[in-house]
C-alpha positions in Angstrom: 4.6 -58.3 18.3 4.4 -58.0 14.4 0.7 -58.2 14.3 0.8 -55.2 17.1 3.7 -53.0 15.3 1.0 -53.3 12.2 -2.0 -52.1 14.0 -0.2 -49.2 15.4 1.1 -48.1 12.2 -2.9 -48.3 10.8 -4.1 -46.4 13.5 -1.3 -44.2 13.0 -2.1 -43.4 9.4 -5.8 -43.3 9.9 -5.1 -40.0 12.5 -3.1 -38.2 9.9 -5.6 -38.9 7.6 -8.4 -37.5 9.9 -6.5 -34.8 10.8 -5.3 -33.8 7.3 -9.3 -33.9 6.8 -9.8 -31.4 10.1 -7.1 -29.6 8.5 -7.9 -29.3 4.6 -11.9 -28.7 6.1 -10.2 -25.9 8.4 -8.9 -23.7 5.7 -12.0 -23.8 3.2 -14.2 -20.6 2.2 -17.5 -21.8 3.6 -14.6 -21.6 7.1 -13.0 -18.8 6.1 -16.1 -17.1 5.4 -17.9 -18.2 9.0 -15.0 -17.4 10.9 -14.5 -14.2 9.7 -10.8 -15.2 8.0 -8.8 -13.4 4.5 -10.3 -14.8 1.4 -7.5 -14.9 -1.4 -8.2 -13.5 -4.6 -6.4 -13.9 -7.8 -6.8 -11.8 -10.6 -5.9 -10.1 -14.0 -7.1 -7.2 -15.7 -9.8 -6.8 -17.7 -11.9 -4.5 -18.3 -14.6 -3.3 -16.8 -14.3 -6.2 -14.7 -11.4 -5.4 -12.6 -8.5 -3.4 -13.3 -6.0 -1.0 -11.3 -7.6 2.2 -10.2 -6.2 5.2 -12.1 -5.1 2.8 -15.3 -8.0 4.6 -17.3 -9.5 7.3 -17.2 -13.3 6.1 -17.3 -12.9 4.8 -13.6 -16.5 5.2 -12.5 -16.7 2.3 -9.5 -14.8 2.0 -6.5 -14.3 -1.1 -3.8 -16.4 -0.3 -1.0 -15.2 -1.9 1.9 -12.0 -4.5 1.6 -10.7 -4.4 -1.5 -7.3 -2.0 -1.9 -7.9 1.2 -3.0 -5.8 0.3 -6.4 -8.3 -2.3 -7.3 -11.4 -1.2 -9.1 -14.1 -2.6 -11.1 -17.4 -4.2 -11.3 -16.2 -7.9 -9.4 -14.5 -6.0 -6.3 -17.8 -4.1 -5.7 -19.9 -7.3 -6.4 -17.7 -9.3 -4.1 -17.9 -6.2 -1.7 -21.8 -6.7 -1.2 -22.0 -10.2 -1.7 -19.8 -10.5 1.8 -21.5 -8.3 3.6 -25.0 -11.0 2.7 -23.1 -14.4 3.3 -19.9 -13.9 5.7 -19.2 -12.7 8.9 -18.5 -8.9 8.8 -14.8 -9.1 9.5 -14.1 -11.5 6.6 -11.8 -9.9 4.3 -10.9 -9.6 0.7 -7.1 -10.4 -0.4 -6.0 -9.7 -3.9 -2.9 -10.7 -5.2 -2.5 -9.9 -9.6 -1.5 -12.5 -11.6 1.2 -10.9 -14.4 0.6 -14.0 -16.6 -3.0 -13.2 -17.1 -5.1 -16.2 -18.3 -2.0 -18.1 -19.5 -1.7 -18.9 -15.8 -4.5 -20.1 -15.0 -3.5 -24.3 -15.8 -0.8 -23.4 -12.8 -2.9 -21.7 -10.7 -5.7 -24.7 -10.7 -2.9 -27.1 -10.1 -1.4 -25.5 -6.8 -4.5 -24.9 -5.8 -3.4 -22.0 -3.5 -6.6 -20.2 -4.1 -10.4 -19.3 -2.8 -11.6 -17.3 -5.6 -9.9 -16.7 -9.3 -11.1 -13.8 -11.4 -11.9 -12.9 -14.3 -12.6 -16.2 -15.7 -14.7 -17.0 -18.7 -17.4 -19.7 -19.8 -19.8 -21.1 -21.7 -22.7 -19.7 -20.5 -25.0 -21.4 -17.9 -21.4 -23.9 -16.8 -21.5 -24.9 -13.2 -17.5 -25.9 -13.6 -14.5 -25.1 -15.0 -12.1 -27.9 -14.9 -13.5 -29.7 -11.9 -13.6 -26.4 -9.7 -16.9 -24.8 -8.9 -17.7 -21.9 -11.6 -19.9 -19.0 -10.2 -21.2 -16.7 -13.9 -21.7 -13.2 -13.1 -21.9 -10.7 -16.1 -22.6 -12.5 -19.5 -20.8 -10.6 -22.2 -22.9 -9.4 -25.6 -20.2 -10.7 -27.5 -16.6 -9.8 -28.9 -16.0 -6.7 -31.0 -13.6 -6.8 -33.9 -11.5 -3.5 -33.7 -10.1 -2.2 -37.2 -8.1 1.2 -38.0 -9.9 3.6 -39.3 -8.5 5.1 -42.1 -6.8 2.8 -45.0 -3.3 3.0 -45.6 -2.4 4.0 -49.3 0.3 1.0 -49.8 -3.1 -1.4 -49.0 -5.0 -0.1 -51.0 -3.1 0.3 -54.1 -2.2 -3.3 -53.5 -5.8 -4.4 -53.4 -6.5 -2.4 -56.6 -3.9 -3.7 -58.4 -4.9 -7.5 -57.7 -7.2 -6.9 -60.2 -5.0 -6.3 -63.0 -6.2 -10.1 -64.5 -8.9 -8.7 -66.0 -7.7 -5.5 -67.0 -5.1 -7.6 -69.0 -8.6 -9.4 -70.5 -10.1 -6.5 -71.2 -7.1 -5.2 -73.5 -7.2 -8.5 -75.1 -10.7 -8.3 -75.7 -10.7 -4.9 -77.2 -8.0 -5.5 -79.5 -9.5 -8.6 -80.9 -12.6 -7.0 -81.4 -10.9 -4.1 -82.7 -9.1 -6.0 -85.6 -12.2 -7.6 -86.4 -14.2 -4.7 -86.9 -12.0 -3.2 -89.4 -12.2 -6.7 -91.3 -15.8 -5.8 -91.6 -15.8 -2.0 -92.2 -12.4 -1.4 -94.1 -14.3 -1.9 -97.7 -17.3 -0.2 -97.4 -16.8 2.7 -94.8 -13.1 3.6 -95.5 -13.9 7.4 -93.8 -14.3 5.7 -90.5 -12.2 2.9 -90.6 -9.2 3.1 -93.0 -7.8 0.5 -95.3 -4.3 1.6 -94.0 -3.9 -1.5 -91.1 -2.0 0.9 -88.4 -4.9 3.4 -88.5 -7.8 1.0 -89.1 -7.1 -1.8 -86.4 -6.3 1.8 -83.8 -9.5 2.7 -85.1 -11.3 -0.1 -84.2 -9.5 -0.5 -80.7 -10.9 3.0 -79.7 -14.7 1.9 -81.2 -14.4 -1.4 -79.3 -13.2 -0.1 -76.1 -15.6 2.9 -75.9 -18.3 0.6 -77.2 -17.5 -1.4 -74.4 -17.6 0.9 -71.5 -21.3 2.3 -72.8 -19.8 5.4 -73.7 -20.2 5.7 -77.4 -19.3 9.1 -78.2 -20.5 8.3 -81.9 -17.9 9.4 -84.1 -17.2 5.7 -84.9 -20.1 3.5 -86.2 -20.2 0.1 -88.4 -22.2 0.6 -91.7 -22.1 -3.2 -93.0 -24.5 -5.8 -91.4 -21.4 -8.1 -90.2 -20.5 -5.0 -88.4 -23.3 -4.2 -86.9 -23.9 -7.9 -85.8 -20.4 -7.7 -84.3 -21.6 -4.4 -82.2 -24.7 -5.9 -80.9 -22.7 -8.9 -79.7 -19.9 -6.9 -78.5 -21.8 -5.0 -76.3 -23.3 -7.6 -74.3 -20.4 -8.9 -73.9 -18.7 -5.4 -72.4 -21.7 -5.4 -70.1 -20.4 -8.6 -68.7 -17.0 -7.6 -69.0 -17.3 -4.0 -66.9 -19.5 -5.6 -64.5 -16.5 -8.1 -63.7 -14.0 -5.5 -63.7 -16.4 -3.1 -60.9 -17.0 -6.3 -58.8 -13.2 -7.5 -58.6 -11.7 -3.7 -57.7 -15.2 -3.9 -55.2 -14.2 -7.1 -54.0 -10.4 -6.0 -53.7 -11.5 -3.2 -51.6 -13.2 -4.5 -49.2 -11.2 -7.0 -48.4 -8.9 -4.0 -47.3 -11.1 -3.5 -44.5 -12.7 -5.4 -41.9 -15.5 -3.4 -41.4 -18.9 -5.6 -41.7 -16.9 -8.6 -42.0 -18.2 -12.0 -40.3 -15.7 -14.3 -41.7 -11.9 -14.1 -39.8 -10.9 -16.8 -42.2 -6.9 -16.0 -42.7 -7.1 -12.8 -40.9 -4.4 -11.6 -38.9 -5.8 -10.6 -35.3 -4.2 -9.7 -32.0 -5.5 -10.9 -28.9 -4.9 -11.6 -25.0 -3.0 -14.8 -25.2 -5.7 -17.7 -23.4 -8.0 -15.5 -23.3 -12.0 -16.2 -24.4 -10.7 -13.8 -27.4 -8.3 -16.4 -28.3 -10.2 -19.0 -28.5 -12.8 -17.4 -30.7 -9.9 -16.5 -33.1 -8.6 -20.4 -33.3 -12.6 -21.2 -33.5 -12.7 -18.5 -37.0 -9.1 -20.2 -38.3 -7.9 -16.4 -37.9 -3.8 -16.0 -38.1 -3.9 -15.3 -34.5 -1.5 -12.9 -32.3 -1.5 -13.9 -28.8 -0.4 -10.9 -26.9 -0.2 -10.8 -22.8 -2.3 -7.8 -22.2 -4.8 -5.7 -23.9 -2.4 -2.9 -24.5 -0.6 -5.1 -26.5 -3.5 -5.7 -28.2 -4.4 -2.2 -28.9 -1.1 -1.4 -30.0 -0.1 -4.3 -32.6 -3.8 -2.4 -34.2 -2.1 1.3 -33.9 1.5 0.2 -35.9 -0.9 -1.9 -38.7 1.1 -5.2 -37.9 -2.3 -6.9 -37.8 -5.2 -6.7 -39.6 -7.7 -5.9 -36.2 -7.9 -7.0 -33.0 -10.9 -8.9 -30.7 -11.7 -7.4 -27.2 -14.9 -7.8 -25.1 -17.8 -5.7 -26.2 -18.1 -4.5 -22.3 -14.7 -3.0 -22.6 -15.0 -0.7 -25.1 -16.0 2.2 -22.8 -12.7 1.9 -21.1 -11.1 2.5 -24.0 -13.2 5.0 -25.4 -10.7 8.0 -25.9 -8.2 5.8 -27.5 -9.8 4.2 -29.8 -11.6 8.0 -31.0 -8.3 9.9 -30.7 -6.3 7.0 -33.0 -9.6 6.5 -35.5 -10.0 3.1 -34.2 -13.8 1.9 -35.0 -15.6 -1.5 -34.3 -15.7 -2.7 -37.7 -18.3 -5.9 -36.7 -19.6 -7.8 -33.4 -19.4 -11.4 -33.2 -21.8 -13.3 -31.1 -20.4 -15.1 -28.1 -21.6 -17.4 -25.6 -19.5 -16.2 -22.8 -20.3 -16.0 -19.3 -17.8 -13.9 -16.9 -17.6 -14.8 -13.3 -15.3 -16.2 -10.8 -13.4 -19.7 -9.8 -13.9 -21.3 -6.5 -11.6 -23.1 -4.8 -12.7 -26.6 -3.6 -15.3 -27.4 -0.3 -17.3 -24.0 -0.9 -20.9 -25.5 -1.4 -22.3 -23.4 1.3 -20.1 -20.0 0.0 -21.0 -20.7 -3.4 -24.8 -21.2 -2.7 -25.4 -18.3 -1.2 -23.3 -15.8 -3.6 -25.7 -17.7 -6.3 -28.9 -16.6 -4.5 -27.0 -13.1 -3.8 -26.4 -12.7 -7.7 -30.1 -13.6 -8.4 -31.7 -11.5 -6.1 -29.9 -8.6 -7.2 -30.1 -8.8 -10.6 -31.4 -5.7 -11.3 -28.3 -3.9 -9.6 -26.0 -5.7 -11.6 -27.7 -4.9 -14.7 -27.4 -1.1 -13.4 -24.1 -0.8 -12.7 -23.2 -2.9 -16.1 -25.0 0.1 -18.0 -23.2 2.4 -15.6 -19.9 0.7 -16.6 -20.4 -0.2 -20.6 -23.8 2.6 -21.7 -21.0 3.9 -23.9 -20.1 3.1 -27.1 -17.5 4.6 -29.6 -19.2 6.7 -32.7 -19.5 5.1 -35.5 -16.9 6.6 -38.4 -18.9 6.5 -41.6 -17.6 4.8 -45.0 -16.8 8.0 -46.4 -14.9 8.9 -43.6 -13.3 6.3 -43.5 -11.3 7.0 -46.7 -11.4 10.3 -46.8 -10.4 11.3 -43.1 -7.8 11.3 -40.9 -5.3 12.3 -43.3 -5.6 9.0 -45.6 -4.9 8.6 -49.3 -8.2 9.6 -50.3 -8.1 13.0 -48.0 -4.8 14.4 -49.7 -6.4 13.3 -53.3 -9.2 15.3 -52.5 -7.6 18.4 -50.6 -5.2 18.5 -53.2 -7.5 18.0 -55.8 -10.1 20.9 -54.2 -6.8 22.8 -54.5 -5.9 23.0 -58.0 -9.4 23.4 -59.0 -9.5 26.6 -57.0 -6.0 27.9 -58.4 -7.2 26.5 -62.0 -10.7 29.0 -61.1 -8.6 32.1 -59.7 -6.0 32.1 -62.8 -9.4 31.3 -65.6 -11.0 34.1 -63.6 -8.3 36.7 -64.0 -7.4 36.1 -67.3 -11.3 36.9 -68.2 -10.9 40.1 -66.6 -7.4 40.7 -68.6 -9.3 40.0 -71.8 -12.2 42.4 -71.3 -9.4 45.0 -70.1 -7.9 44.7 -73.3 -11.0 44.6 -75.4 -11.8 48.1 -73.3 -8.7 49.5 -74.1 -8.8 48.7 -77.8 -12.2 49.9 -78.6 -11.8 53.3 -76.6 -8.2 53.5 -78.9 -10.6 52.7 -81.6 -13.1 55.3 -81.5 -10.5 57.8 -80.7 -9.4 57.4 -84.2 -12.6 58.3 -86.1 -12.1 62.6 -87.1 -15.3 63.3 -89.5 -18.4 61.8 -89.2 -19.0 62.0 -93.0 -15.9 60.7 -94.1 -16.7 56.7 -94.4 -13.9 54.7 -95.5 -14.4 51.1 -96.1 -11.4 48.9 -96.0 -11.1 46.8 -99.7 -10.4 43.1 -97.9 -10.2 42.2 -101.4 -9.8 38.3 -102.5 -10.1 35.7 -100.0 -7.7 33.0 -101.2 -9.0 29.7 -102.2 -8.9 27.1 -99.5 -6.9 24.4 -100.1 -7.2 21.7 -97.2 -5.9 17.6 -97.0 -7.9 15.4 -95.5 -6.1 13.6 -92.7 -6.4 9.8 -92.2 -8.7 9.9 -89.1 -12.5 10.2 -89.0 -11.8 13.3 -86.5 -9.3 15.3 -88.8 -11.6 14.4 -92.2 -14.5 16.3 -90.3 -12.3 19.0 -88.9 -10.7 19.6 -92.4 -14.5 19.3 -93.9 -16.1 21.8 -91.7 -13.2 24.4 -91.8 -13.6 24.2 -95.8 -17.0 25.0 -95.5 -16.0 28.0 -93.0 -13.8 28.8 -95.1 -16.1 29.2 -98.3 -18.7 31.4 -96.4 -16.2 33.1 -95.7 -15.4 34.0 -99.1 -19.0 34.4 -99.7 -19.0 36.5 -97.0 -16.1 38.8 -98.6 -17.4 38.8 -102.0 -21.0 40.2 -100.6 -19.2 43.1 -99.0 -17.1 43.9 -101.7 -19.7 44.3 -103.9 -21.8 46.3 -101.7 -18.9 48.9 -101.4 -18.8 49.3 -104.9 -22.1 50.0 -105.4 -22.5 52.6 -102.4 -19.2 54.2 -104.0 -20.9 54.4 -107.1 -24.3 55.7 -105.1 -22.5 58.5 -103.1 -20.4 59.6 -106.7 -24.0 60.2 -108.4 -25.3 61.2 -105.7 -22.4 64.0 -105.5 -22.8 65.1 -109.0 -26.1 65.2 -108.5 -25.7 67.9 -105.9 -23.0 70.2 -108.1 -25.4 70.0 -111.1 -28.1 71.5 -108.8 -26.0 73.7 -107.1 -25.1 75.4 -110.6 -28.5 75.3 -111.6 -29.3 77.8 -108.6 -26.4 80.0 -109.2 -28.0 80.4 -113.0 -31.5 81.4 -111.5 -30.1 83.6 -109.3 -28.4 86.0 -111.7 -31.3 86.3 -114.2 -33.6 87.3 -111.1 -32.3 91.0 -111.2 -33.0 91.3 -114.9 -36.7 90.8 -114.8 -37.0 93.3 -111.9 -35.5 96.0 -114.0 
């Protein structure tokens, strides 16, 4: 009887097990899709590959056949004609969004309640994704790092101002050249460089930091060989100096931006949290925001709290009037072996075979409606737009700048005209004044007084003082020559007066004796 109980309970197990079989075999796609039965479909947006129809505006595909008119995207249509080739005709589609996105996906694999899970990506050319059968259809060109536009003048003032190490060196450097240069000069070129330390050593802080910068305006120069040794030597060294200074505020401000940068190293990125985004992030060592959807995404980029964000290179063209109406530009494209496709649930060789053949065949279509879906791409904002646009920093310096210079023009410009007015006036005043064209009356300037000028202690007031004292003196020269010319002509037109009464009696003589001789 116990031997009997046993064998009943074995045969007893082995049917459920068979029929569990029948079962678990009665529910599969390659059934489903023979039978004509509802294939489930789970799924998240992303686009172009599926997404809610009337989320965005560039909605150029539609589901042709099963797939709810809400649902749009490259997959539905794919999955649409891939049906029609390898399952009965009334097979349907039946989608059911997954809020979580591809945090879920762990869950999803484990219940197993399932026949196709989309958008899902891979390494290209991968058969499986954790023990399920992987079907690749679109491989993506690779992600695109999204920065905003236009520089915020907080950054970039920050940036600058790391910099101020070597402006603190350069100081240093000037001064201690500067000190050193008066040692040299103080003895023998005392016009240049006084003896007097607070003038001298200012002196030869302005000749050292000009000097350094290339400049030399050339009102400083060393005379003495250790001087001029000391020039030669100091600027090499300000050559080296400058060129430091240009490549740390270069360095500083580019670091600002994103734009043309490879290296994620420490950046601060947002991304769809588990998505193939994410991992390329945690691949870079970027600071990494993992957000649930792609509007997060786009939005964390919008308020500045992270440096840029990584999206799919095929979804751009969904995004296309955001990202130009908020001055969001791809600042680089990072090369990623990702392959987009679909998750099958187990027991669908035969399903899975022919959607394979079905994908291959029609290669060509997919490659046209992928150009229909991602041919375009957001205009690239140039450099100097970049700083100057969008009502940055750089665009008020300049507006305002472009401003003053034209008020600066329109007030230089009408007090020109206000001069020559005056001048007009003055001169027709002038010659107003003048009665008898014979009468000429010199004014007597007389003495110009004697100059008397201190040199200052600067090189730039000694030359000033020496070239007005030489102004000065011609101009006495000047007023001396004039002088003496309006003596003389005084003296000219007196002799030349008497001149005229002496013959003027002389006729009035001959003209009386002319009667006598007649008579």
């Amino acid at each position: 009887m116990i031997r009997e109980r046993k064998m009943m309970k074995h045969i007893a197990v082995m049917f459920l097990f068979i029929d569990n079989v029948f079962l678990a075999n009665a529910v599969t796609v390659d059934h489903k899709c023979s039978t004509g039965g509802r294939l489930t479909v789970l799924w998240w947006g992303q686009e172009p590959y599926i997404y809610k129809f009337g989320d965005k505006q560039e909605d150029n595909l539609k589901s042709k056949v099963d797939a709810p008119a809400s649902i749009s995207g490259m997959f539905p249509l794919i999955l649409d004609q891939a049906l029609e080739r390898c399952c009965k005709s009334s097979t349907t589609l039946n989608y059911t969004q997954v809020p979580e996105g591809p945090a879920g996906l762990d869950q999803l694999l484990a219940a197993e309640d399932f026949d196709l899970i989309l958008p899902v990506g891979a390494e290209v050319g991968a058969g499986t994704v954790r023990q399920f059968s992987f079907t690749g259809l679109l491989e993506s060109p690779g992600v695109a790092v999204l920065i905003k536009g236009n520089v915020s003048g907080a950054q970039l003032l920050l940036s600058v101002l790391q910099g101020w190490p070597i402006l603190v060196f350069i100081l240093i450097s000037a001064s201690l050249a500067g000190v050193v240069i008066w040692l040299f000069e103080r003895k023998e070129n005392t016009e240049q460089f006084p003896e007097s330390f607070s003038h001298g050593v200012f002196e030869g802080f302005w000749w050292a930091f000009i000097t350094m910068t290339t400049v030399g305006y050339g009102d400083l120069a060393p005379k003495t060989i250790p001087g001029k040794l000391l020039g030669l030597i100091w600027m090499l060294a300000g050559l080296i100096i400058i060129t430091m200074f240009i490549s740390i505020i270069t360095a500083a401000l580019t670091n600002v931006s994103l734009l043309g940068r490879t290296n994620l190293r420490g950046v601060t990125i947002s991304v769809v949290n588990h998505s193939e985004e994410h991992k390329l992030g945690i691949r870079e060592i970027a600071n990494v925001e993992a957000l649930s959807n792609s509007d997060q995404v786009f939005q964390y980029v919008l308020d500045r709290r992270v440096e840029g964000a990584l999206v799919d290179v095929h979804g751009l063209k969904h995004h296309i009037n955001a990202l130009t109406q908020h001055n969001i530009q791809v600042g680089n494209i990072l090369t990623s072996h990702v392959s987009y496709g679909a998750i099958l649930a187990r027991n669908s060789t035969d399903f899975l075979k022919c959607f394979n053949e079905y994908v291959q065949t029609e290669e060509q279509w997919l490659y046209n409606i992928l150009a229909e879906n991602t041919g375009t791409t957001q205009e690239k904002i140039s450099v100097a737009e970049d700083y100057f646009g969008s009502g940055g920093i750089f665009s008020i310096t300049v507006y305002g700048g472009l401003a003053l210079f034209v008020v600066l023009m329109a007030a230089g410009i009408g007090w020109e005209a206000y001069k020559k007015n005056k001048m007009k006036n003055s001169g027709k005043s002038g010659a107003s004044s003048i009665t008898a064209p014979t009468a000429i009356v010199l004014e007597d300037i007389g003495t110009h007084p004697t100059p008397r000028l201190s040199f200052g202690h600067a090189p730039s007031e000694q030359l000033v003082s020496k070239h007005s004292m030489e102004i000065m003196k011609m101009d006495e020269e000047l007023n001396n020559f004039r002088r003496d010319w309006q003596e003389k002509r005084t003296k000219m037109l007196e002799r030349h007066q008497r001149e005229r009464a002496v013959s003027g009696m002389n006729g009035d003589t001959n003209s009386s004796l002319t009667p006598l001789k007649g008579n």
